[in-house]
C-alpha positions as CSV (number, residue, x, y, z in Angstrom):
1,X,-77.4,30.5,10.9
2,X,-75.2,33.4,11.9
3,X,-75.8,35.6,8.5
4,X,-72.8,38.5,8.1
5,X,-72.1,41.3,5.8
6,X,-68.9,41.1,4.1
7,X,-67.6,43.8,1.3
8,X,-65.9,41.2,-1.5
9,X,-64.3,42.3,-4.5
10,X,-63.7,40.3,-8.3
11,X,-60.7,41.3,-10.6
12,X,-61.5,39.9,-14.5
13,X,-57.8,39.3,-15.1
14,X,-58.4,38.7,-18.6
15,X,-59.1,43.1,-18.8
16,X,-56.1,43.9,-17.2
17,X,-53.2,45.4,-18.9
18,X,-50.4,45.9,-16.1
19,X,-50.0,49.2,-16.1
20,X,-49.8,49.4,-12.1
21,X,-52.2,52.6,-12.1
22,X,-53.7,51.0,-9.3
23,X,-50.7,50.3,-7.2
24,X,-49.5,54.4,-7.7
25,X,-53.1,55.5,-7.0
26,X,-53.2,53.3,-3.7
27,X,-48.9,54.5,-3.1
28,X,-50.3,58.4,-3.6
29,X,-52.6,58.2,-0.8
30,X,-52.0,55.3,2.0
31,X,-48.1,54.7,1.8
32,X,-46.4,57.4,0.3
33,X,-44.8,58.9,3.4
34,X,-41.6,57.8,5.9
35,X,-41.4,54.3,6.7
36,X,-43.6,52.5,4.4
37,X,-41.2,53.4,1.5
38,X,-40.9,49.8,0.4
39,X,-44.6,49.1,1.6
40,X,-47.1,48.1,-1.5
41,X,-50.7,47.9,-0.2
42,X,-52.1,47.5,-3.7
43,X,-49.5,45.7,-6.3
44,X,-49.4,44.3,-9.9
45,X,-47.4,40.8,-10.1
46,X,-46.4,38.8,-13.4
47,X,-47.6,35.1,-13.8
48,X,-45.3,33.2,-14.1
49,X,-43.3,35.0,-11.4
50,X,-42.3,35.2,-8.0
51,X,-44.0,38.1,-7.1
52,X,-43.8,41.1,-4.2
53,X,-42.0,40.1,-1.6
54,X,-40.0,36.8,-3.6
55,X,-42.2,33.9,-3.3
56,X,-44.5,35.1,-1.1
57,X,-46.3,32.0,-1.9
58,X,-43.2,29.7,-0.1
59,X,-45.2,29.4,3.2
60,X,-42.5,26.5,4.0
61,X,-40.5,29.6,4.5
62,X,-43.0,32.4,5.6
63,X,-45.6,29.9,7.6
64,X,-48.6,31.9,6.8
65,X,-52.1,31.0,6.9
66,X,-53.8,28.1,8.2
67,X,-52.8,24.3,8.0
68,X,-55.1,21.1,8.9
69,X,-53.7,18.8,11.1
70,X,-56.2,15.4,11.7
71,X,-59.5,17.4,12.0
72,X,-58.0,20.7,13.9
73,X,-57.5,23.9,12.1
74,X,-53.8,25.5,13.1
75,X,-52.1,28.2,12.3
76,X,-48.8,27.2,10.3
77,X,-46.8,30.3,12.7
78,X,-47.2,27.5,15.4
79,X,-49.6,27.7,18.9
80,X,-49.1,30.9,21.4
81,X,-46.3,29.5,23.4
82,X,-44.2,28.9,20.3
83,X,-45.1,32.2,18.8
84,X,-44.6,33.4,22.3
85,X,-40.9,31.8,22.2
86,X,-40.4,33.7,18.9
87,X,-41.7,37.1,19.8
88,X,-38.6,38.8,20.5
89,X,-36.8,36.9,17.1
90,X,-39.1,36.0,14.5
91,X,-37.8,33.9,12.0
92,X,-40.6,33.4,9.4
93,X,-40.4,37.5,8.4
94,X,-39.5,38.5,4.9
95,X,-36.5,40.6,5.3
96,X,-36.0,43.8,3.6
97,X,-34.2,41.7,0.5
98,X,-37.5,39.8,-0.3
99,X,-39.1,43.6,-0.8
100,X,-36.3,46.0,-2.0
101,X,-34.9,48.6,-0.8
102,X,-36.4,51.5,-1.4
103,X,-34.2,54.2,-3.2
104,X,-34.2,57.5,-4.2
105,X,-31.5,60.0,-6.3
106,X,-29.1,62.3,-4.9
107,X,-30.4,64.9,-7.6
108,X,-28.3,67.9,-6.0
109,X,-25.0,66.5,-7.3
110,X,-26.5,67.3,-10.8
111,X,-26.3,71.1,-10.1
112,X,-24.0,71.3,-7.5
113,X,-21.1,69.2,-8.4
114,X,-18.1,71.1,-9.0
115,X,-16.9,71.7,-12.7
116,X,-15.5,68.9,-14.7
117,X,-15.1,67.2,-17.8
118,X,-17.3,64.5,-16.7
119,X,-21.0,64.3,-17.1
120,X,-22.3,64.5,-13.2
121,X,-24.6,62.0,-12.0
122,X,-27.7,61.8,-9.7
123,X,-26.4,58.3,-7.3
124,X,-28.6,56.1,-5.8
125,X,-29.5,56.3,-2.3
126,X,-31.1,54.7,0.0
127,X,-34.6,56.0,1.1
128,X,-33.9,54.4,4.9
129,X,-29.9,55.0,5.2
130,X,-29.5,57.9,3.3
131,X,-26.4,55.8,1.9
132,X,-25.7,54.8,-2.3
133,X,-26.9,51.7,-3.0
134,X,-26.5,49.1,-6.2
135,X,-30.0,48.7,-7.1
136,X,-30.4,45.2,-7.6
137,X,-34.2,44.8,-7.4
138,X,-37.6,46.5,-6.8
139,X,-41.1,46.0,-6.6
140,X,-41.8,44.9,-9.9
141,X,-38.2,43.7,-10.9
142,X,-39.7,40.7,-12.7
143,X,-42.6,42.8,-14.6
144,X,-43.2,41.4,-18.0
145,X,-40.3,39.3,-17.4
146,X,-37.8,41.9,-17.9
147,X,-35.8,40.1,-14.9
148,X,-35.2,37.0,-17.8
149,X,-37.6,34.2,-17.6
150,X,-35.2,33.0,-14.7
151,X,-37.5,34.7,-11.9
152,X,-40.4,33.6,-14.0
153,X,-39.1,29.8,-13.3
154,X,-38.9,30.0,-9.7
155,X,-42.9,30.7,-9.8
156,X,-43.6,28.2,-6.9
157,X,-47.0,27.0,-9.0
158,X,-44.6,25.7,-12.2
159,X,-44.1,22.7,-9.9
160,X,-47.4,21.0,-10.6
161,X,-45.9,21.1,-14.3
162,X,-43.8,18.4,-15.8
163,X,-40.5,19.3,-16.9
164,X,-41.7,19.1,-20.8
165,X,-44.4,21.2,-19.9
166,X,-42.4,24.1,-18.2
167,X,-39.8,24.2,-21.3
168,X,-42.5,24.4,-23.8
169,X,-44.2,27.5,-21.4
170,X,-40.4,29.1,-22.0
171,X,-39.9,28.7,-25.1
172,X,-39.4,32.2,-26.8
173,X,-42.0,31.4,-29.4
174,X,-44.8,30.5,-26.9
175,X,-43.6,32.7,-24.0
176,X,-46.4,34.3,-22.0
177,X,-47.8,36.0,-18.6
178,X,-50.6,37.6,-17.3
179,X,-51.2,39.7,-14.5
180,X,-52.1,39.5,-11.2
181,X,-53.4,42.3,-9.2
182,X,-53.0,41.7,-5.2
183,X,-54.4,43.4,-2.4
184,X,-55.6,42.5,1.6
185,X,-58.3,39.7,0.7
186,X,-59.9,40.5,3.9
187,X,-60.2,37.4,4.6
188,X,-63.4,35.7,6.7
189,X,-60.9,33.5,8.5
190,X,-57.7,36.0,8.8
191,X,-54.6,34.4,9.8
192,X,-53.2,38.2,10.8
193,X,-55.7,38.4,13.2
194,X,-55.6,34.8,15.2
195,X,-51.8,35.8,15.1
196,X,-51.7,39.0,16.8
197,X,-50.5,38.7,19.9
198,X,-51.7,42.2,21.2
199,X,-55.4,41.7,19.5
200,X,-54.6,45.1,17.6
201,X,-56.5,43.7,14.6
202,X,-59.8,42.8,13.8
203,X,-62.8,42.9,11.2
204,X,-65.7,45.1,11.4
205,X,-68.7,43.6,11.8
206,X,-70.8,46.0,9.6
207,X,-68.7,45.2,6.8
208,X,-66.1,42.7,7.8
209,X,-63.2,45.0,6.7
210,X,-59.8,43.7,8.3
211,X,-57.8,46.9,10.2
212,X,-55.4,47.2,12.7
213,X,-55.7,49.1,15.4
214,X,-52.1,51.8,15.5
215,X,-53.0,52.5,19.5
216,X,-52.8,48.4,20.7
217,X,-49.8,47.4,17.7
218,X,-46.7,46.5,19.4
219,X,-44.6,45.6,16.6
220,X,-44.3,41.8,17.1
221,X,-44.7,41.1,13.8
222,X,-46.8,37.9,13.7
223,X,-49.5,39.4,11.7
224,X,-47.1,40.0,8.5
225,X,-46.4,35.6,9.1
226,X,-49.5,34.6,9.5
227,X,-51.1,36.6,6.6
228,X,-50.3,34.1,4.0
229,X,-50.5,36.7,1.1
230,X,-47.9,39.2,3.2
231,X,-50.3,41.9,3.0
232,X,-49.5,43.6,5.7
233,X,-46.4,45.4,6.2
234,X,-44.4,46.9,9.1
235,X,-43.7,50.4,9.2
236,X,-40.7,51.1,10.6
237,X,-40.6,54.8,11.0
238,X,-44.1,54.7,13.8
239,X,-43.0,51.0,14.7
240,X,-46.5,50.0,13.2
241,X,-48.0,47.4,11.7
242,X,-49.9,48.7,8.5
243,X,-52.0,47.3,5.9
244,X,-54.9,47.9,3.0
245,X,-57.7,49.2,4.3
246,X,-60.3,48.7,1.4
247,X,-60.6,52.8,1.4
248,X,-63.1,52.2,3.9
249,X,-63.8,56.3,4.6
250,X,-64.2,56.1,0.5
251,X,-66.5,53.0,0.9
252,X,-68.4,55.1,4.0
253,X,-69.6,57.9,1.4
254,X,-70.2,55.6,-1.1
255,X,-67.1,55.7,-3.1
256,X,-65.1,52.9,-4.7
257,X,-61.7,52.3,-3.1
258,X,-58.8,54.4,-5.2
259,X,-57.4,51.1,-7.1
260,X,-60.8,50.6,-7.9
261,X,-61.9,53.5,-9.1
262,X,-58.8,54.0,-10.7
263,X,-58.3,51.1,-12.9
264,X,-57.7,51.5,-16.6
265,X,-59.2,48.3,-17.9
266,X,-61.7,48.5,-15.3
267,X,-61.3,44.4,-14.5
268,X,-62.5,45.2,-10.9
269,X,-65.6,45.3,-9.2
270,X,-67.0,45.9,-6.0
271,X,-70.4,44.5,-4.2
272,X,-71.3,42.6,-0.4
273,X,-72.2,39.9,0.4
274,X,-74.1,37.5,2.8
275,X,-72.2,34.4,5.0
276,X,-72.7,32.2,7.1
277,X,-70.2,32.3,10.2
278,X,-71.7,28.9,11.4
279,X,-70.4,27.3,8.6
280,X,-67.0,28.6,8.6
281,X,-65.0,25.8,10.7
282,X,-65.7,23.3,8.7
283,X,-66.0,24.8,5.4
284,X,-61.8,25.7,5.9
285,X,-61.2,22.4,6.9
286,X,-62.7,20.7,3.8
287,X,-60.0,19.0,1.4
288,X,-58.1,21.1,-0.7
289,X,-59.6,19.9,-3.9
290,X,-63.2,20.8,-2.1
291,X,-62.1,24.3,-1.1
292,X,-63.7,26.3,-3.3
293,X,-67.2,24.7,-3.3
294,X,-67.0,24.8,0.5
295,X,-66.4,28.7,0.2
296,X,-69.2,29.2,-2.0
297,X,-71.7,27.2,0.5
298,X,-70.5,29.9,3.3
299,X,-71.7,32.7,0.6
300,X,-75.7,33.1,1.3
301,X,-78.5,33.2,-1.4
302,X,-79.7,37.1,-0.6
303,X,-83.2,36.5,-2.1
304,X,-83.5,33.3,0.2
305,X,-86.6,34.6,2.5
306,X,-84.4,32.2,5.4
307,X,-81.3,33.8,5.1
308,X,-82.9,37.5,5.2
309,X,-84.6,36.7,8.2
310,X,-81.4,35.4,9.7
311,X,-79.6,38.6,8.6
312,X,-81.9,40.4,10.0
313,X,-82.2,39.1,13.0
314,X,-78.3,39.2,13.2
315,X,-78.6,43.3,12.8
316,X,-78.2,43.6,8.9
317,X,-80.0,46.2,7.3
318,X,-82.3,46.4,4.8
319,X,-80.1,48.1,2.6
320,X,-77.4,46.0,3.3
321,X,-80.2,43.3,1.7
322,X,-80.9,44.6,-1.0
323,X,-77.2,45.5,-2.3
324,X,-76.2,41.9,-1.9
325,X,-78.9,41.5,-4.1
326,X,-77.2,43.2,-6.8
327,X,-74.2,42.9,-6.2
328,X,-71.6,41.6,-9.3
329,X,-69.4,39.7,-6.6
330,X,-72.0,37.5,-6.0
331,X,-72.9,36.7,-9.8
332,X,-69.8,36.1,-10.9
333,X,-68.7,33.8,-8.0
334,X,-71.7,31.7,-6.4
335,X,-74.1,31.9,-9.9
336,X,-71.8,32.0,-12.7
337,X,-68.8,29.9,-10.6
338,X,-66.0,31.6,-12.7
339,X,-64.4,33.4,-10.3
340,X,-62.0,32.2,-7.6
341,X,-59.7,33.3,-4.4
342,X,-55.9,32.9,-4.9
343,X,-54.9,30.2,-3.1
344,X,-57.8,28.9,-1.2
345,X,-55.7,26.4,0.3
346,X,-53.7,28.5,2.3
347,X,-57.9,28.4,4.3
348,X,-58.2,31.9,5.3
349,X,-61.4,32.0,2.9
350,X,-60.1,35.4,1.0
351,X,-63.0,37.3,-0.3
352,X,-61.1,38.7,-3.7
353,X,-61.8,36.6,-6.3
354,X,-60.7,36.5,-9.8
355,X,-61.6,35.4,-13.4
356,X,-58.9,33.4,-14.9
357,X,-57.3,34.5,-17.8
358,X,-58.3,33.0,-21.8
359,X,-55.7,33.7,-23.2
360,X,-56.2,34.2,-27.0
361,X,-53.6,31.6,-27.7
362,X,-52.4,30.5,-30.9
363,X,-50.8,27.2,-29.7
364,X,-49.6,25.3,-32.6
365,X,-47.8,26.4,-35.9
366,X,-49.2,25.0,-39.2
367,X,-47.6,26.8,-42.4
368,X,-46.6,30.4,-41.4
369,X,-49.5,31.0,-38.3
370,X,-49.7,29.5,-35.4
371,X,-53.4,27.8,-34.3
372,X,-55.9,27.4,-32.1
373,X,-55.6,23.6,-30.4
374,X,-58.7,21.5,-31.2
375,X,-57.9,19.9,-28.0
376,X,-57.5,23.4,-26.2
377,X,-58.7,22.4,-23.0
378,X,-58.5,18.8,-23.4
379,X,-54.9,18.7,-22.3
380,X,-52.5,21.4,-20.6
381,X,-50.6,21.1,-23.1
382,X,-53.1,23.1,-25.3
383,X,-52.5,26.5,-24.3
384,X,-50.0,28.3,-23.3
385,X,-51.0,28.9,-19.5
386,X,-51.5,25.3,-18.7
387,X,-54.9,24.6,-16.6
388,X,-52.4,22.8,-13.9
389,X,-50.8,26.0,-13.6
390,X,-54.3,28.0,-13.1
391,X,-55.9,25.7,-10.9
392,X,-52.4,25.6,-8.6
393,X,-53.3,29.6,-8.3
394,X,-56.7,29.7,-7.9
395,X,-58.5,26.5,-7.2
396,X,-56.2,24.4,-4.8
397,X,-55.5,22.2,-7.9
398,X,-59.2,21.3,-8.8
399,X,-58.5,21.5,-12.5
400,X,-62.2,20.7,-13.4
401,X,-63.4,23.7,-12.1
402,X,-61.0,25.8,-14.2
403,X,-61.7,24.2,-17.1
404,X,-65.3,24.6,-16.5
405,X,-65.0,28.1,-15.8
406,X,-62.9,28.8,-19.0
407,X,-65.4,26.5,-21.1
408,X,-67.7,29.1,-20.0
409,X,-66.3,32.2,-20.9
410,X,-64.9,31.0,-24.3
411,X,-68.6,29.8,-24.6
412,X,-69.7,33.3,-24.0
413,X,-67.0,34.9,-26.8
414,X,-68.2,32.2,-29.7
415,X,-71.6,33.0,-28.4
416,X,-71.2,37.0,-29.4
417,X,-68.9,35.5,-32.2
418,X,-71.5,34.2,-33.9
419,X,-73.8,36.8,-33.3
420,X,-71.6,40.0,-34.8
421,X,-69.1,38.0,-37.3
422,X,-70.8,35.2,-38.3
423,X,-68.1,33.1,-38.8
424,X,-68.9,30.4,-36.2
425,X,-71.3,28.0,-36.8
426,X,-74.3,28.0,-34.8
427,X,-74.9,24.1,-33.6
428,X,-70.8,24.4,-32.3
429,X,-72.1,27.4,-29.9
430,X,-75.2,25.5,-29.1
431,X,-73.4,22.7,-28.2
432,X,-70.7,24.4,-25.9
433,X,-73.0,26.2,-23.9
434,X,-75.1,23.5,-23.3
435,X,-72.4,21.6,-22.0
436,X,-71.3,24.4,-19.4
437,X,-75.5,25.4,-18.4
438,X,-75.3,28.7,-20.5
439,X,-78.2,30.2,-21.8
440,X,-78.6,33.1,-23.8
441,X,-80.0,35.1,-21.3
442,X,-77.2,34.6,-19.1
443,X,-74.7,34.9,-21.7
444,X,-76.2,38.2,-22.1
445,X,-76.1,38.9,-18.9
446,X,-72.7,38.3,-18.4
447,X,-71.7,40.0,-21.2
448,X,-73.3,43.6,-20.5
449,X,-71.1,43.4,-16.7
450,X,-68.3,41.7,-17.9
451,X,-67.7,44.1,-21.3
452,X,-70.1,46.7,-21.0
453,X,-70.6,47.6,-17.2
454,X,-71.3,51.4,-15.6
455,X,-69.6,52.8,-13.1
456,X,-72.8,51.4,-10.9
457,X,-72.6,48.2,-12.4
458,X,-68.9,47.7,-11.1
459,X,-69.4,49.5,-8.1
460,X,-72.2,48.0,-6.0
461,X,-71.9,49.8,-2.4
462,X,-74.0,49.3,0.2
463,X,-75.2,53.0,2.4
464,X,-72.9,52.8,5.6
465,X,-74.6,52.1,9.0
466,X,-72.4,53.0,11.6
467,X,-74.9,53.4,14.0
468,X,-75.6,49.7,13.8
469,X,-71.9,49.0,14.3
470,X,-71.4,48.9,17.8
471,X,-74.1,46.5,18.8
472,X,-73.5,44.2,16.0
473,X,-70.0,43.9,17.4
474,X,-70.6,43.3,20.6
475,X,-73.2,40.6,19.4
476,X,-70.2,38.5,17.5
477,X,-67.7,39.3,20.5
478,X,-69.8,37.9,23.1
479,X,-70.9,34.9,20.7
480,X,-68.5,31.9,21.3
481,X,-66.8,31.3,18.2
482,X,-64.0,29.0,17.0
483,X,-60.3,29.0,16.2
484,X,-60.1,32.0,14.5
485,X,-63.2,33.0,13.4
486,X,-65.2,35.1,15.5
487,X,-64.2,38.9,15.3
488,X,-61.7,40.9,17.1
489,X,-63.5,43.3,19.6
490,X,-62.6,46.7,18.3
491,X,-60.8,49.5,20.1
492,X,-63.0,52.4,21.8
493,X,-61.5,54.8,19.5
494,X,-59.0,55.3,16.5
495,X,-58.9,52.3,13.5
């Protein structure tokens, strides 16, 4: 049993209310300076959509993350001798079309144009040229659908959707998104790091943060491939790679990373947990129907005497223990199960999770309201996000773990229903969370962190041990590990 730290976040998408205050918190501090102009280390995307850079998710086109071929675990960017072939021309890069090109206004010509009878102007122009430029898209051209549900329908995940049930989703009547907030998932099998070429990034072993290393970058690129979630982003003013870095001097003093701390509807929340490396290999190279169960067997049980003495033996510290202990990452995915990664089939095991959206829906129209579905999550046709189209995003298509996680929250809201209104009857509440395992201990439970939480509640970060760093990282470095998931040996100095 080799027992590792890892910090993991949740987002509750059903709390957030797009308003991007993350994404300009993250912009003020990490990427608001020459050359990462376009670059977007923390970003809001509307579902259905096609998201930042356009379809991101297309790995046909981008070949990111990890594919299984017979029983071996490959990287979809191809071996080292074809990414060798391709270092000099890369053709799986998003070009500066899939972001947008970044713009600015020429706000002199407002005072010193010469006099006229013509109102001046302030022209766009180009943040990288200096040249005007049509703007024809940005970072969140397709917010809220305001780029016409035709971006909406290119949403790679509508294709698990019959063609009946993709009209009904559009019609203007039942029209609907939610948000999805993205950062670096810091993955415990990175595909940015087995595709460095110069072994300029790796994961910490204290914490098992994911950072690259601006002394050994060479700008070939590969990471921004084989990171399946393009999270990492090329800046081309230092001829850098660059990418989230989970606030990690915030993190040190025991802060909460600036999107975090940051967020208005407070849907995100911080903690660490225990894994088991051993079990990483063949945990990615389950079934994608069997993905998510085989990421929560790599998370550890914290109050398992076993796995302490493993952790312990592996260099974690007490601390480190008892945070994982209480940490709301951990409840929320391996003892509630209603939290999942985004796209755990692309089998670099991201550790952001999130809670699917219930969407208050009001599917059906009867007289002059629209109602709730008997049948709401009998069928997909029920609601308005159809489960096919949640489980495409989060669960690899395993639609019965969807539906039980949304069981299980609705089971929770009839459950406090019934306890401040009054209006639902008691044996219908019984009934639903016996079905999904709830009692109402946990459903209290759940409700104080998923309504009511503190800061601390959120926020669960373990004391930093740097001291403990070094020798933890030579013990992974020096252990043999396989395909890509033993740790990158860090650089002497710098990140």
């Amino acid at each position: 049993m080799d027992v590792r730290a890892q910090i993991a976040a949740v987002f509750h998408l059903d709390k957030c209310i797009g308003c991007h205050t993350c994404s300009i918190a993250c912009k003020n501090i990490w990427t608001d300076r020459k050359g990462l102009e376009y670059a977007w280390w923390n970003n809001v995307e509307t579902k259905p959509g096609t998201g930042y850079p356009t379809l991101w998710e297309d790995q046909e086109k981008y070949k990111g993350g990890w594919e299984l071929k017979g029983n071996e675990l490959k990287l979809r960017l191809g071996g080292k001798l074809s990414r060798l072939l391709n270092i000099f021309y890369n053709p799986y890069l998003p070009t500066i079309d899939d972001y947008y090109e970044p713009w600015t206004y020429r706000y002199e010509d407002l005072f010193n144009s010469p006099e006229s009878d013509v109102q001046p102007t302030a022209r766009p122009v180009s943040m990288i040229t200096g040249e005007p430029v049509e703007i024809e898209s940005g970072p969140n051209w397709d917010d809220d659908l305001s780029g016409t549900p035709v971006y909406a329908r290119n949403d790679l995940n509508l294709k698990s959707l019959s063609e009946e049930e993709r009209r009904k989703l559009f019609e203007f009547e039942r029209v609907v998104f939610f948000y999805v907030p993205r950062i670096c998932n810091h993955c415990l099998n990175p595909g940015c790091v087995a595709a460095c070429p110069a072994g300029a990034i790796y994961k910490r072993a204290e914490d098992g943060i994911v950072l690259i290393s601006q002394e050994k970058c060479r700008a070939w690129r590969m990471c921004i491939s084989g990171c399946p979630y393009k999270k990492v982003y090329f800046n081309w003013n230092t001829g850098k790679s660059e990418k989230c870095i989970l606030c990690y001097p915030r993190i040190e003093t025991g802060q909460a990373p600036a999107c975090f701390h940051s967020c208005v509807g407070r849907i995100r929340y911080l903690g660490v947990v225990l894994y088991d490396a051993d079990k990483l290999p063949e945990a990615a190279k389950k079934p994608d129907e069997e993905l998510v169960d085989a990421q929560r067997d790599v998370i550890l049980d914290p109050f398992d005497e076993e796995v302490v003495k493993a952790a312990k033996a592996n260099g974690v510290h007490d601390s480190v223990i008892e945070y994982a202990r209480k940490s709301p990452v951990y409840k929320f995915v391996k003892e509630w199960k209603i939290a999942f990664p985004l796209h755990p089939e692309f089998r670099t095991m991201p550790m952001v999770f999130y809670v699917p959206p219930l969407l208050p829906v009001m599917a059906f129209r009867t007289g002059e309201i629209y109602e709730l579905a008997k049948d709401f999550f009998s069928t997909p046709e029920s609601v308005r996000i159809p489960i096919k189209y949640l489980a495409s995003l989060f669960t690899a298509g395993n639609e019965e773990h969807m539906i039980y996680a949304l069981r299980k929250i609705l089971a929770l809201r009839l459950y406090k229903r019934m306890q401040k209104a009054k209006d639902v009857p008691k044996e219908e509440v019984d009934m639903m969370m016996k079905e999904v395992g709830l009692t109402p201990e946990t459903a209290e439970e759940m409700y104080r962190l998923m309504s009511l939480p503190t800061f601390h509640d959120r926020f669960v970060i373990p004391p930093s041990h740097r001291e403990m760093s070094v020798e933890q990282t030579e013990n992974v470095y020096n252990r043999k590990a396989s395909g890509g998931f033993g740790f990158r040996k860090p650089p002497e100095r710098g990140m």
